[in-house]
N, CA, C and O of each residue as an XYZ file, in Angstrom:
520
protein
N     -37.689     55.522    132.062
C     -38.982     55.108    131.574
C     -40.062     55.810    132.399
O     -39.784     55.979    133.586
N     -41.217     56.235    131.978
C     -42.200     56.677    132.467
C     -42.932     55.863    133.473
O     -42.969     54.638    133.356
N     -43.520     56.486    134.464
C     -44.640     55.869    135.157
C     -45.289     54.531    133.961
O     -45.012     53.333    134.018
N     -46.254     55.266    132.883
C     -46.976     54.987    132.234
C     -46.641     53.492    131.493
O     -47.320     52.495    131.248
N     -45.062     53.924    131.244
C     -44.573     52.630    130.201
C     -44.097     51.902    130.991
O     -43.559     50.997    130.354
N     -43.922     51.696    132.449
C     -43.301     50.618    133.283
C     -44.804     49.821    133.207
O     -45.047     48.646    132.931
N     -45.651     50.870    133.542
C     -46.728     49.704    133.571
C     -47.055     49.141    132.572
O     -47.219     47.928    132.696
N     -47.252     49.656    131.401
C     -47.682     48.903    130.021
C     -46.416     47.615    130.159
O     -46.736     46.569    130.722
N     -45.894     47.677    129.958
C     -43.933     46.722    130.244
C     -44.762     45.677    131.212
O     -45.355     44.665    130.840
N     -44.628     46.265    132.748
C     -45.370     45.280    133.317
C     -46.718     44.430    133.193
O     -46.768     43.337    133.757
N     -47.725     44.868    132.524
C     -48.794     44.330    132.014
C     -48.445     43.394    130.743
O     -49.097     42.362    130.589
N     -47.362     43.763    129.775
C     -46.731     43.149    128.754
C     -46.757     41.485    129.312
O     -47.250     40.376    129.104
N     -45.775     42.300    130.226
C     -44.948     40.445    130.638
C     -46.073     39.967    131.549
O     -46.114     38.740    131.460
N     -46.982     40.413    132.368
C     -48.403     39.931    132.984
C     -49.324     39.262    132.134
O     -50.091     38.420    132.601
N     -49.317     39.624    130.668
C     -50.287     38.743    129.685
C     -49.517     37.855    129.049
O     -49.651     38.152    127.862
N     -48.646     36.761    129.142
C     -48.133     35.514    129.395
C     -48.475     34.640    130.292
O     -48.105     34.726    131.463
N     -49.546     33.296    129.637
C     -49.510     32.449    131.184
C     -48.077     31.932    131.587
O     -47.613     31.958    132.727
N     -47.422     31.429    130.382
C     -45.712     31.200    131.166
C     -44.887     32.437    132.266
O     -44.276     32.322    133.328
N     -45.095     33.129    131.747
C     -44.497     34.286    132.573
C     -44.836     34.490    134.259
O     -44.198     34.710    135.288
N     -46.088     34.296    133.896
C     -46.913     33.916    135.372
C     -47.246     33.158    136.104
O     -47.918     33.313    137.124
N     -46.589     31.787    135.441
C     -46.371     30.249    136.333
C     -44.711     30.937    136.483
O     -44.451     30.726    137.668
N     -43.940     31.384    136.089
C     -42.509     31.767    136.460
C     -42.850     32.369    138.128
O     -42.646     31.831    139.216
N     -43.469     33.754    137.760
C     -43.659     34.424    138.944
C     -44.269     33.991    139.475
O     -44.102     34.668    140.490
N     -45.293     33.013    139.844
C     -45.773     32.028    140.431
C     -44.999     31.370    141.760
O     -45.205     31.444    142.972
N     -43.823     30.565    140.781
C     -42.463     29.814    140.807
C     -41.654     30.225    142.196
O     -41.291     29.635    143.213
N     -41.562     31.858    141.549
C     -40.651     32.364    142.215
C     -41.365     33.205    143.344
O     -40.835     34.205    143.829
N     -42.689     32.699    143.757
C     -42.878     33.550    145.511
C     -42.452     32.239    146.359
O     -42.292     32.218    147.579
N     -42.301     31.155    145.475
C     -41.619     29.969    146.682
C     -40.207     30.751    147.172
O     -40.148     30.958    148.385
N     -39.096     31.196    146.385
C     -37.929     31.589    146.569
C     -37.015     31.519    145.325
O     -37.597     31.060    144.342
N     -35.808     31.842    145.143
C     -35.395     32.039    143.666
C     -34.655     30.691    143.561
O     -34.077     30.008    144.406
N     -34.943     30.483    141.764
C     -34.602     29.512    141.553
C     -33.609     29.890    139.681
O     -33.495     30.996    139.151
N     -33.232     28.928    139.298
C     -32.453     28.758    138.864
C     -32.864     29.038    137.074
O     -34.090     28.979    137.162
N     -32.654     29.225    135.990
C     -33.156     28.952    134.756
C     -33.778     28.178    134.558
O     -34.919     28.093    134.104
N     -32.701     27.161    135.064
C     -33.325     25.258    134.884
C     -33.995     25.268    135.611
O     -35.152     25.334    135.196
N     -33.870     25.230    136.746
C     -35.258     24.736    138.026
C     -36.593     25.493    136.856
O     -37.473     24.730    136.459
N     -36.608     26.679    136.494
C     -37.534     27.889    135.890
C     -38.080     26.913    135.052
O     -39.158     26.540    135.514
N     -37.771     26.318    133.964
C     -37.714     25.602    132.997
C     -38.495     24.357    132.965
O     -39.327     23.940    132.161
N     -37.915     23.782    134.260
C     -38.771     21.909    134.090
C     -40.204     21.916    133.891
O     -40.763     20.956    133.361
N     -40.913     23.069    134.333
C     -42.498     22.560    134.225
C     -42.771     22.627    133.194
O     -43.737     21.948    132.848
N     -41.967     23.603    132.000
C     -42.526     23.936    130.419
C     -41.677     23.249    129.829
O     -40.567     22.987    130.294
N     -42.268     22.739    128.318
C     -42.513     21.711    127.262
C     -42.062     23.004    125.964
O     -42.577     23.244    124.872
N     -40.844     23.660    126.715
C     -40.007     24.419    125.651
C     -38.523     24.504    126.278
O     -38.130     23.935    127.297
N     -37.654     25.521    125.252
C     -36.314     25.335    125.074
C     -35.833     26.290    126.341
O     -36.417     27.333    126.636
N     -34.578     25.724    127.107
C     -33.708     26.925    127.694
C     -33.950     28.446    127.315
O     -34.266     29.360    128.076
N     -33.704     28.493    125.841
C     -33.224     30.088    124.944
C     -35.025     30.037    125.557
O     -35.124     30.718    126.577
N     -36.015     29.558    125.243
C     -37.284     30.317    125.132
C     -37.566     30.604    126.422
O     -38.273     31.611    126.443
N     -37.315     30.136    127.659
C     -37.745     30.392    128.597
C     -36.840     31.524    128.864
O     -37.203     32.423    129.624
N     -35.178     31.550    128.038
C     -34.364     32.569    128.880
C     -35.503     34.154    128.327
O     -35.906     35.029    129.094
N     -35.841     34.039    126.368
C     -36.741     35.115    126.924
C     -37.741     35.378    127.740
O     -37.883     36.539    128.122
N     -38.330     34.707    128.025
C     -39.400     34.809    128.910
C     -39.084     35.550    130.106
O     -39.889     36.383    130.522
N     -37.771     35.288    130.826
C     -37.082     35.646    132.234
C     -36.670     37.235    131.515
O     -36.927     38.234    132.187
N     -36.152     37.365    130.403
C     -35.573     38.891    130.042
C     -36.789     39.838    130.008
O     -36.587     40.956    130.482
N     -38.106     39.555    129.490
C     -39.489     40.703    129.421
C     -39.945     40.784    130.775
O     -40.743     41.646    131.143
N     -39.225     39.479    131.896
C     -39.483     39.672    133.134
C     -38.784     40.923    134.055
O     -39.147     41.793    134.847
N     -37.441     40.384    133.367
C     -36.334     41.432    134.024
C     -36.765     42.728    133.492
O     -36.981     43.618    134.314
N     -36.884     42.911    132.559
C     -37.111     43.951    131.746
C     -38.558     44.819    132.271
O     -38.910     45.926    131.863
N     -39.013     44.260    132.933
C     -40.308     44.835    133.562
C     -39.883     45.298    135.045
O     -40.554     46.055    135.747
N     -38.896     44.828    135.330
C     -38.597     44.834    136.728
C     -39.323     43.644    137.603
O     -39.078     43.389    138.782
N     -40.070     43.117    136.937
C     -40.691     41.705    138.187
C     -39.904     40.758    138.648
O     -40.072     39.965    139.574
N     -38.789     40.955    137.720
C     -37.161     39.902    138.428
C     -35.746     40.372    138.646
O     -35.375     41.476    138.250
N     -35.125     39.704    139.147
C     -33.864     40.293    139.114
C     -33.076     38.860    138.494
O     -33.679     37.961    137.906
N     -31.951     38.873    138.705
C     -31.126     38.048    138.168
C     -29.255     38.244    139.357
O     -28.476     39.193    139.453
N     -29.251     37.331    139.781
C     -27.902     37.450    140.442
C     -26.814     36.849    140.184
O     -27.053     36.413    139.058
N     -25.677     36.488    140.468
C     -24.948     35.685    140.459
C     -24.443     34.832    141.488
O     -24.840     35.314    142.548
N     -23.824     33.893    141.689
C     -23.465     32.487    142.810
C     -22.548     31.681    141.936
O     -22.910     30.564    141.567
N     -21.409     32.163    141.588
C     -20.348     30.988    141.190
C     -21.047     30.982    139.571
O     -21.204     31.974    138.859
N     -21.329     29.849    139.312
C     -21.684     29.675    137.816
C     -23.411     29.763    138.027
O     -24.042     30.009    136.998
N     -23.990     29.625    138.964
C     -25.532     29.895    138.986
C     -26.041     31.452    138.979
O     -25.856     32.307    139.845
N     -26.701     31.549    137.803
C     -27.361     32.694    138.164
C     -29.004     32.936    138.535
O     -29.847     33.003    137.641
N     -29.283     33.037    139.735
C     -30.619     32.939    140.600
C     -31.364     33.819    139.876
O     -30.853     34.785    139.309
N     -32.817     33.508    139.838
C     -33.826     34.563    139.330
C     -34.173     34.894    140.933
O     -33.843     34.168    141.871
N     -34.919     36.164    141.039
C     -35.817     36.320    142.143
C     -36.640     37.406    141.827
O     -36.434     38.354    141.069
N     -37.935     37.024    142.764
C     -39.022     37.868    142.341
C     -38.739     39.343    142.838
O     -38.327     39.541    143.981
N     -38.958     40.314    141.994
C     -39.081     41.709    142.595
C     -40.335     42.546    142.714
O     -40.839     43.060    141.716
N     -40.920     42.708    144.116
C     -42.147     42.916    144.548
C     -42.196     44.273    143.900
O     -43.075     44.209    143.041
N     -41.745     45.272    143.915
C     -42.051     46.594    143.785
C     -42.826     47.103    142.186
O     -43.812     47.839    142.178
N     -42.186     46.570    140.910
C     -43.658     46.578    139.898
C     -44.774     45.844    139.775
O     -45.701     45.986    138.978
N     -44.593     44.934    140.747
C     -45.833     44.700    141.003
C     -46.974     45.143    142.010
O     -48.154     44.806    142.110
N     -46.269     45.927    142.639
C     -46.613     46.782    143.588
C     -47.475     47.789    143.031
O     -48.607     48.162    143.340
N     -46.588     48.175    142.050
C     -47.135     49.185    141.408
C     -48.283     49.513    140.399
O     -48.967     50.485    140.079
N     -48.122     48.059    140.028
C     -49.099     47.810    138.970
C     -50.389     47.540    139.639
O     -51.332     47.986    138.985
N     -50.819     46.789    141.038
C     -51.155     46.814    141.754
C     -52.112     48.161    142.615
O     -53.275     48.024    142.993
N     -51.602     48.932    142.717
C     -51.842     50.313    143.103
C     -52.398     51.114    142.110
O     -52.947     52.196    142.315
N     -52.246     50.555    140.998
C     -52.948     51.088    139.249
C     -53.996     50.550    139.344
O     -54.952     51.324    139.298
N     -54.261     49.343    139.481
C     -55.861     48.979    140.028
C     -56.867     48.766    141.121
O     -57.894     48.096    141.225
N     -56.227     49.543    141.859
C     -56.502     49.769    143.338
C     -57.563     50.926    142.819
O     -58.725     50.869    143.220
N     -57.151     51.955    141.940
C     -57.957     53.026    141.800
C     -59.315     52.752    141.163
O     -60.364     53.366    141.358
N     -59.076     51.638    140.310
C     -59.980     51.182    139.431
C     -60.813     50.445    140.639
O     -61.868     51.033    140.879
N     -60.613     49.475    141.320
C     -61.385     48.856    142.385
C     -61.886     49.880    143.205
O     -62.989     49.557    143.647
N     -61.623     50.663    143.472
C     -62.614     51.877    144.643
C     -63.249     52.995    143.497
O     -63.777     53.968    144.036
N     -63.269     52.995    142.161
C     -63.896     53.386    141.511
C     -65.467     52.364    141.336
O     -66.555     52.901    141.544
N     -65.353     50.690    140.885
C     -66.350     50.198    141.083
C     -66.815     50.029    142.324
O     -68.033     49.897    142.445
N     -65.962     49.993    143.522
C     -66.937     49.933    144.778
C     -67.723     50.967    144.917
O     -68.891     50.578    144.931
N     -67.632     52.131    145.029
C     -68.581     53.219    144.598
C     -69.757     53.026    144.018
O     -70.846     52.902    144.578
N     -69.449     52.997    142.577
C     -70.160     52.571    141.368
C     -71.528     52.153    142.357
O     -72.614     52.690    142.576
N     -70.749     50.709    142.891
C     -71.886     49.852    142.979
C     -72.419     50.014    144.533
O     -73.186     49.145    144.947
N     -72.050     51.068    145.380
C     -72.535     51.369    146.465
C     -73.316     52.283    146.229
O     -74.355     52.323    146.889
N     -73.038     53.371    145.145
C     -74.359     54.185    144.775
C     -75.383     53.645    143.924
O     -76.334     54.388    143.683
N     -75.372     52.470    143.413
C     -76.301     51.352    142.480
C     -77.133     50.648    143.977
O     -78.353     50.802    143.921
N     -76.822     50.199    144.771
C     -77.501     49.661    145.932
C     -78.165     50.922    146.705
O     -79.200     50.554    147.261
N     -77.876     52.347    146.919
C     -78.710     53.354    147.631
C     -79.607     53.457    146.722
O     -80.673     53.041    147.176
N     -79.729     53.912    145.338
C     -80.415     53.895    144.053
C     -81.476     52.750    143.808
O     -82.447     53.153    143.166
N     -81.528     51.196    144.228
C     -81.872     50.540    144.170
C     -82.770     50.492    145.707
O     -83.950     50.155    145.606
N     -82.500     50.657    146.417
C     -83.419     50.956    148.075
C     -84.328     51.881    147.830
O     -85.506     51.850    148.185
N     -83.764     52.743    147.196
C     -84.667     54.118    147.355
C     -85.935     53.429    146.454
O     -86.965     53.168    147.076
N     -85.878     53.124    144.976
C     -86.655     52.732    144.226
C     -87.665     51.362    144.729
O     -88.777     51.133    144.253
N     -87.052     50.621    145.691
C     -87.666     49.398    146.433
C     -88.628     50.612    147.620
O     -89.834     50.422    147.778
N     -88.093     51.495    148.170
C     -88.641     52.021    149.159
C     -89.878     52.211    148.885
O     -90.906     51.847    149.458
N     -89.584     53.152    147.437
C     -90.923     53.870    146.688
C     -92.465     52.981    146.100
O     -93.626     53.364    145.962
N     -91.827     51.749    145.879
C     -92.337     50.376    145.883
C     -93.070     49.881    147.027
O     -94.061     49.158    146.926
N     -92.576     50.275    148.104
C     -92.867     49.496    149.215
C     -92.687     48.499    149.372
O     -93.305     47.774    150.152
N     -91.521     48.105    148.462
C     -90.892     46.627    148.351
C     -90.028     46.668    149.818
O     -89.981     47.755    150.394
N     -89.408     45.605    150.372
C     -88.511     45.912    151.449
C     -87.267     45.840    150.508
O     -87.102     45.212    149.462
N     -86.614     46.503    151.058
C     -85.000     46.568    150.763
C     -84.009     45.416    151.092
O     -84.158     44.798    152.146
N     -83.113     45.135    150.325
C     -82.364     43.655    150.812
C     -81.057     44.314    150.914
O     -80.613     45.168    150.147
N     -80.246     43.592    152.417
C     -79.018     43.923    152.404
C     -78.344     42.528    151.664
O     -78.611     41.347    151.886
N     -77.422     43.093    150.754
C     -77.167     41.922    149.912
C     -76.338     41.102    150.374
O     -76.159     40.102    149.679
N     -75.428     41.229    151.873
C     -74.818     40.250    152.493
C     -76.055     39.479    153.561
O     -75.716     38.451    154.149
N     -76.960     39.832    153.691
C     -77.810     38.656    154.437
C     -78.385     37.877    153.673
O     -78.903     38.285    152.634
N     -78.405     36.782    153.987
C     -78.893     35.172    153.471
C     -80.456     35.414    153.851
O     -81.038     36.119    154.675
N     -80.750     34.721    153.101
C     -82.545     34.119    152.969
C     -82.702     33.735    154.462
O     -81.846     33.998    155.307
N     -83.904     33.070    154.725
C     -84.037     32.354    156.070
C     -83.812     31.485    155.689
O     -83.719     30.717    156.647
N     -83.523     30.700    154.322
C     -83.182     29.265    154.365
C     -81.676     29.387    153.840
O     -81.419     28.423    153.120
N     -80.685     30.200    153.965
C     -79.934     29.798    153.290
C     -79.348     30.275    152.538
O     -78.128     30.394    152.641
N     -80.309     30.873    151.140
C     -80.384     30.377    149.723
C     -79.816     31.930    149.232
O     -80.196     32.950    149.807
N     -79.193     31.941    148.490
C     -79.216     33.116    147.280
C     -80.588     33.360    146.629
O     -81.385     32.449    146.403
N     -80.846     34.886    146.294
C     -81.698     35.278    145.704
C     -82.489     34.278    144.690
O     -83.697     34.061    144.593
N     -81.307     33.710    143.921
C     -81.756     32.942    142.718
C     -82.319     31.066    143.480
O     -82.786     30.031    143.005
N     -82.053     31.378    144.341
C     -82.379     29.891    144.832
C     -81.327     29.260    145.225
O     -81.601     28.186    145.760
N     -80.104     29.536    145.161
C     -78.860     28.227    144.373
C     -78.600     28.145    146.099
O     -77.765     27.368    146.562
């Protein structure tokens, strides 16, 4: 599979809220189908798909123990998927670090004073008052 389609795969099974109370579930430690199961108000078979678009993404594995077979979380597509929006996040930090020089300069020209947007008011308050 491609770079491209692990991630679409992984984003697949990421736009499920069940899928993501699973992986949720499982940063406690791996648990069982059933254990997987008790919090949702559906069937074994539906949750088992739920665990297969997981596996199938790579966000789980599946083992064996006698007649139990353990889910557990697998960090690495999510890692990855992760690192896919890492680029996107230092693309808007930019963005908006050249929107704040852009915005000084134009306050400068103003003779407005310039605000650093992590200092507080003297009272406190956010810009808006709150």
């Amino acid at each position: 599979m491609t770079p491209s389609g692990r991630l679409d795969t992984t984003f697949a099974a990421l736009a499920d809220p069940t899928r993501r109370a699973i992986l949720a579930r499982l940063t406690l430690g791996e648990a069982s189908v059933t254990e997987l199961a008790q919090p949702f108000a559906m069937s074994q078979p539906a949750i088992s798909k739920h665990l297969k678009m997981l596996e199938r993404a790579g966000l789980i594995s599946r083992g064996r123990d006698a007649q139990r077979r353990p889910c557990r979380l697998e960090p690495q597509a999510l890692a990855d998927a992760n690192g896919w929006l890492e680029g996107y996040r230092q693309f808007w930090e930019t963005t908006f670090q050249r929107l704040d020089l852009l915005l000084d300069e134009m306050k400068a020209e103003t003779g407005q004073p310039a605000m650093n947007p992590k200092a507080k008011n003297p009272k406190g308050m956010s810009p808006k008052g709150e």
